[in-house]
N, C-alpha and C positions, 0 to 999 in steps of 0.2 A: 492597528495593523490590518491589512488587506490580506488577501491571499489570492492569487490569480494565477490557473492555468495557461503553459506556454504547451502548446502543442508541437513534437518534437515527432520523428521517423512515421511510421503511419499510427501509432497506436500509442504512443507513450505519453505523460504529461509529465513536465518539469514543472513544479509550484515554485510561486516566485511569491514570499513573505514582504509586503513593502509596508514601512513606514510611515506616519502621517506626519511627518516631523516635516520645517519648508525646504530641509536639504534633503531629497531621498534617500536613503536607505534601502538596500531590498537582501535578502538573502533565498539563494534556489539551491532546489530540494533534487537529490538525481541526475543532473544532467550530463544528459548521455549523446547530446549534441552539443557541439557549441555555437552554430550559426542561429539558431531561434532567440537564444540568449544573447547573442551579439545586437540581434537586430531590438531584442526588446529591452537592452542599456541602450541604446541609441535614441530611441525612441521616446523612452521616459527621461532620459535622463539622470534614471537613479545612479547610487554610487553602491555596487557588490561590495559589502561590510561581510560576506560568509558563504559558506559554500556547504551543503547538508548532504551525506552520502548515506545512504540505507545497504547497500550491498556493491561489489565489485564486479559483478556483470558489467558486460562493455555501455549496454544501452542506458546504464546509468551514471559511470562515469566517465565515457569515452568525451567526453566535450572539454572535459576538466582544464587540461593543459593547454589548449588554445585560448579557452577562456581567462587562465589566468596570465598567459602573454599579455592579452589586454589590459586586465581587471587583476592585478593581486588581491587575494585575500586567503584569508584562513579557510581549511578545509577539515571538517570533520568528519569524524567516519569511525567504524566499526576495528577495534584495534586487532581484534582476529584476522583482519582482513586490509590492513595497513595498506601497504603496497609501495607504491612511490608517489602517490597525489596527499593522499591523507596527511597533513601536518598536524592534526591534534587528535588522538584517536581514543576513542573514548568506551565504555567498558558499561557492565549493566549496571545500575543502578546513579550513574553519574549523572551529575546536572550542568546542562551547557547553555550558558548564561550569552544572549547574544544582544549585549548594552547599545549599539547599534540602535537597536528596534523597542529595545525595553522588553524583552519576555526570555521568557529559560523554559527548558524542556526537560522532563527526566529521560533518561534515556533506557531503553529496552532490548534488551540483546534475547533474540525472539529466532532462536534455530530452526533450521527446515529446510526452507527455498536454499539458501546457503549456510553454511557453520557457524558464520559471523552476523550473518544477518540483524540488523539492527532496525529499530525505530524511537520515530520523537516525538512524545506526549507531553501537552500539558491540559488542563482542564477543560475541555471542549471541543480536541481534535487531536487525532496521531495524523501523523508520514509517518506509514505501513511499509512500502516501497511495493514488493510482492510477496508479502505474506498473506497478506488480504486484498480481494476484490470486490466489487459490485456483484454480489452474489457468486463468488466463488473465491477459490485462491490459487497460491503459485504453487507449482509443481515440488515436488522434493527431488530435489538434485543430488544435496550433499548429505545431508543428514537424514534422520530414520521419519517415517509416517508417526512414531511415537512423537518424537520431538516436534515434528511440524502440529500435532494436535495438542500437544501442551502448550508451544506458541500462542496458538487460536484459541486455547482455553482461556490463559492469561489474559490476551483479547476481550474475548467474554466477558469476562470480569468488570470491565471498566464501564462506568457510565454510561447508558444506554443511550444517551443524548451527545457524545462525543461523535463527532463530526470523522471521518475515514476516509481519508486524502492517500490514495492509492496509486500507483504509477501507470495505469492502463487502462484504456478505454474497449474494457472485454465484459461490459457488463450483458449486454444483448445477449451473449453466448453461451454468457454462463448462468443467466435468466431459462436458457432455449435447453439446458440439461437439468438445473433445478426443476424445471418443469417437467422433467420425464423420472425424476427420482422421485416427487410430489405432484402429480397431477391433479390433483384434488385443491391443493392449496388456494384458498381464493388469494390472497398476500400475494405470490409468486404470480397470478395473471394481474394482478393491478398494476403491481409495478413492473410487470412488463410490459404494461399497456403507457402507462407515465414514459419509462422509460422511451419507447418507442415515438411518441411523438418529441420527447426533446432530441434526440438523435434527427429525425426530421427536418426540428427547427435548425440542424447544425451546434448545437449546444450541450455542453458535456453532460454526461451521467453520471460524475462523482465531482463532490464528494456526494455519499448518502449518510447515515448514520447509520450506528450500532444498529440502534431498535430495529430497522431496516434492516439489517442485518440478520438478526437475532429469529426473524420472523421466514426470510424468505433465501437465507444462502443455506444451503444443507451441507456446507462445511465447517456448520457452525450447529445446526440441528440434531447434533449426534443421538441426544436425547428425545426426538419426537417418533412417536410409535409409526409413522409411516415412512422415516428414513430407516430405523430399524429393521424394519418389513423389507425395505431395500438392500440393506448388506444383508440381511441373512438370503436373500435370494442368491445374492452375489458371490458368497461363502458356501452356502451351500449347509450352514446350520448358524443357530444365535449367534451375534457376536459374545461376546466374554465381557468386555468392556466396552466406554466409550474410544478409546482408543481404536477400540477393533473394529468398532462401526464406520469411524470416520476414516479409516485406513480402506475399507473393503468400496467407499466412495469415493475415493481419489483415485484409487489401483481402475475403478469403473471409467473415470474421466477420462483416464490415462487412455484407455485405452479406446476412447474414441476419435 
């Protein structure tokens, strides 16, 4: 399987899973247009065997129904968050087997950015949607800064070599505030510095990995004494918990 970035509105990427089999196969991840996706079955020639939804923001599945004008196929998605696209909707702990491509994902019902919010692991890579980014994450909209830090704990958890296929090209920005939460961090100016000439080249900054991760997003750092040092300035005394830490840095984001 391949995995390749469709760049969609100004910041978004729809992942397109293709097959190496001699009839194409492809199944994409989000999409919240449908003209990028039209032009890139046109172009390959593959045949849409699937459709993978992470949440029900428009920019993720507003493409849906035109594209399936075209293209029927099956659409998965978050059963919290149904709707009227989603035909098979899937719940935490499910496994969605997509024989098309030959791989299956478990799937991860990961609250926060939304109530349903969902993602698809298997051994060396999630579609996160926006729970996670290139050194930052998504906002919490629907559910509590508890919940969005248990999400990203979960997160944490997984194989530090797991590859983080994210829906947004906001890693530069969210580099440009990790860097004022940790200024010190050498991690955080490397790969701002990495990052910055691929952005140059025209060339994405995700996926990265965990480890990348783990190192230089401080929405994942709840535990390093110098994000610490951050919410409690932000608070105005220690956090209490990691919760409290990672909460007192989002409420910081927010509000820039």
């Amino acid at each position: 399987m391949r995995i390749e970035p469709i760049p969609a509105f100004e910041d978004n990427y729809i992942w397109a899973l293709r097959g190496m089999g001699p009839v194409g196969r492809v199944a994409v991840v989000d999409p919240g247009e449908a003209a990028p996706v039209l032009r890139f079955l046109e172009q390959t020639r593959d045949r849409l065997c699937a459709i993978l939804v992470t949440h029900r923001h428009g920019d993720h599945v507003g493409g849906i129904a035109e594209i399936l004008a075209h293209h029927p196929a099956p659409v998965y998605g978050p059963a919290l968050e149904a709707g009227d696209v989603i035909t098979h909707p899937l719940r935490d702990g499910d496994r969605l087997t997509l024989q098309a491509l030959g791989i299956d994902f478990e799937v991860l019902h990961l609250p926060g950015h939304t109530l349903g919010h969902v993602a698809y692991y298997r051994k060396g890579l999630l579609f996160c949607g926006d729970v996670l980014f290139g050194a930052g994450c998504g906002r919490v909209f629907e559910g509590t800064l508890e919940q969005m830090h248990a999400s990203l704990a979960r997160i944490a958890a997984l194989p530090a070599a797991t590859h983080i296929y994210c829906a947004h090209e906001y890693t530069q920005s969210c580099l440009g505030f990790a860097r004022t939460v940790e200024p010190d961090n050498p991690a955080i100016a490397a790969r701002a510095a990495r990052v910055a000439s691929l952005r140059l080249a025209g060339q994405p900054s995700v996926p990265s990995t965990l480890a990348d991760e783990l190192v230089t997003n401080p929405f994942l750092r709840w535990n390093a004494p110098a994000v610490i040092a951050a919410a409690t300035a932000r608070l105005g005394h220690p956090p209490a918990s990691d919760a409290e830490t990672f909460g007192a840095i989002r409420v910081w984001r927010d509000s820039l």
